[in-house]
C-alpha positions, -999 to +999 in steps of 0.1 A: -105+060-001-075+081+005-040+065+010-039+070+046-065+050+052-052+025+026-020+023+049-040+017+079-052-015+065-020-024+048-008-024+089-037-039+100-028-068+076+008-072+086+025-050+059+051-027+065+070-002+049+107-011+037+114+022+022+105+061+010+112+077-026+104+110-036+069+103-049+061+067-036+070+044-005+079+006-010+059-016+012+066-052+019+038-078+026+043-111+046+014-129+034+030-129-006+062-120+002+056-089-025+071-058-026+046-029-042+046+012-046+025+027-026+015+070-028+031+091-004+002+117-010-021+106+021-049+132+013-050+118-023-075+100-031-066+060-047-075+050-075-099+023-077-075+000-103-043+015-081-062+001-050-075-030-061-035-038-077-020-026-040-049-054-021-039-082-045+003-074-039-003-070+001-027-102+000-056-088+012-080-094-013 
């Protein structure tokens, strides 16, 4: 999965992004009330322990 489509479901889920860095964007999700990195590279591909740590921040899984 690459991080664009990662950020598609973060959306589709109610997350948001608070703020950008040089390598990484801060997301914020309503379900937890977590704040978590996520990749700015969206052609990258994400790691399956990155993803399966961004899903259990965001709430999703």
């Amino acid at each position: 999965m690459k991080y664009s489509e990662l950020k598609k479901i973060l959306r589709s889920a109610g997350c948001y992004k608070e703020s950008e860095g040089t390598s990484h964007e801060r997301w914020y999700s309503p379900i937890t009330g977590k704040r978590f990195p996520v990749g700015r590279h969206d052609a990258e591909d994400v790691h399956s322990g990155t993803f399966h740590s961004i899903q259990k921040a965001a709430g999703i899984k």
